[in-house]
C-alpha positions in Angstrom: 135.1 164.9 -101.0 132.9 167.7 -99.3 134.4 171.3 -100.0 136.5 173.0 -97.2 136.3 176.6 -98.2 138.5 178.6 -96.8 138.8 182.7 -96.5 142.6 184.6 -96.1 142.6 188.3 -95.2 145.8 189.6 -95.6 145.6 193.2 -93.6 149.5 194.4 -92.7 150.0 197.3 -90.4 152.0 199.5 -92.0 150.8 201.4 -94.6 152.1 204.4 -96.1 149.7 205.6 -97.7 147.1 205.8 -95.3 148.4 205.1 -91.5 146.4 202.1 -90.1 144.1 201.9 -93.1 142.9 198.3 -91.8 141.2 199.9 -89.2 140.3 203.0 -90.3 136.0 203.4 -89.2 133.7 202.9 -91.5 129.9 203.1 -90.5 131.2 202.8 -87.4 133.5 199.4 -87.5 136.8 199.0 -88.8 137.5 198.4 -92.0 138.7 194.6 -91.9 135.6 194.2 -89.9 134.0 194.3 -93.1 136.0 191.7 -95.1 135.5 189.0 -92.1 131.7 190.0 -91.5 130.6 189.3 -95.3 133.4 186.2 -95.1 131.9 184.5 -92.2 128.2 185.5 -93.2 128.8 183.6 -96.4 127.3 179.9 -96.8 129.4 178.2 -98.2 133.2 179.8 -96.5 134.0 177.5 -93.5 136.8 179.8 -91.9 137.6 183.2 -92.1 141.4 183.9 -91.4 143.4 187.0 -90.4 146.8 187.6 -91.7 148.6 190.4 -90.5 152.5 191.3 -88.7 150.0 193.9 -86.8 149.0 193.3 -82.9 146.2 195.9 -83.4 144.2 194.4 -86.5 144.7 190.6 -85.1 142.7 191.9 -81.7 140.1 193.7 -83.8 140.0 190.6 -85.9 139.8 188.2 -83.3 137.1 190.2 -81.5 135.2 189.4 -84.8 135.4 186.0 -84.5 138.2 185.6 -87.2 141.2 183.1 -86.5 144.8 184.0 -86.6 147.9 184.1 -88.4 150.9 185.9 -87.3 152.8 187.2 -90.1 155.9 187.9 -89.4 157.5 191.1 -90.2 160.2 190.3 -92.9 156.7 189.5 -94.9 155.0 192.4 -94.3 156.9 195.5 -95.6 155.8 198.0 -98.2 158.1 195.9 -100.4 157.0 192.4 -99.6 155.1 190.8 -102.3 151.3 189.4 -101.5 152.4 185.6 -102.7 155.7 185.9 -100.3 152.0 186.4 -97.5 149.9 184.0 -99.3 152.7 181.6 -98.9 153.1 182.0 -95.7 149.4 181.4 -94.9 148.8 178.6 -96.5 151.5 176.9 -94.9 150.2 177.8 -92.0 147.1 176.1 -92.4 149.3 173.0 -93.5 151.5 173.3 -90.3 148.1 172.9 -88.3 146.9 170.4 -90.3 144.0 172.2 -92.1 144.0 171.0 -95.7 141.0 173.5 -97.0 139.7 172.5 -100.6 139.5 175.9 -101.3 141.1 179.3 -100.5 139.4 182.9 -101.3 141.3 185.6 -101.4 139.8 188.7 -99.6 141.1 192.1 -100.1 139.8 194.4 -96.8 140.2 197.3 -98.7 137.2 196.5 -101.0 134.0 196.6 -98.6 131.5 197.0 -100.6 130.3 193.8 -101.2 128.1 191.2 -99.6 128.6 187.8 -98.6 126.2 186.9 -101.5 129.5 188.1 -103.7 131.2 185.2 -102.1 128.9 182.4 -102.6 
């Protein structure tokens, strides 16, 4: 069976600590930008996907050429764990009938990296 690699962002709205973080500007782009650029110039990550409760970050990502996944916001409190999100991702996929081989785990407050880190 050939690999389906697939690549989950989770970027919530709303932050405490820093309002908007997800698309605060970095060398001119925001930051989730970053996350789905290195995902999708990766060679071996099929799909890059967008997790967020947030209207805001799922246009920026879908600008990007990420795909979608409305989280809702019980999910996506300060209190809300990252497996309650993870969860409710990869049902997601299942719900649309994507069955990746494969899930990475991308964190879009970490930027520096390449897509080289990936492969």
């Amino acid at each position: 069976m050939k690999n389906n690699i697939h690549a989950i962002i989770l970027a919530r709205g709303g932050s405490k600590g820093i309002k908007n973080k997800n698309l605060i500007s970095i060398k001119n782009k925001p930051l989730v930008y970053w996350s789905i650029k290195h995902s999708k110039s990766s060679k071996l990550i099929n799909e890059t996907w967008v997790s967020s409760d947030d209207n805001k970050i799922l246009k920026v990502s879908e600008k990007y050429k990420a795909k979608l996944i409305r989280r809702p916001k019980r999910i996506a409190t300060s209190k809300s764990s990252s497996e309650s999100a993870w969860i409710h991702a990869i049902n997601f996929l299942k719900s649309q009938n994507i069955k990746p081989t494969h899930i990475v785990g991308i964190q879009p407050t970490s930027p520096i990296r390449s897509s080289k880190d990936f492969d």
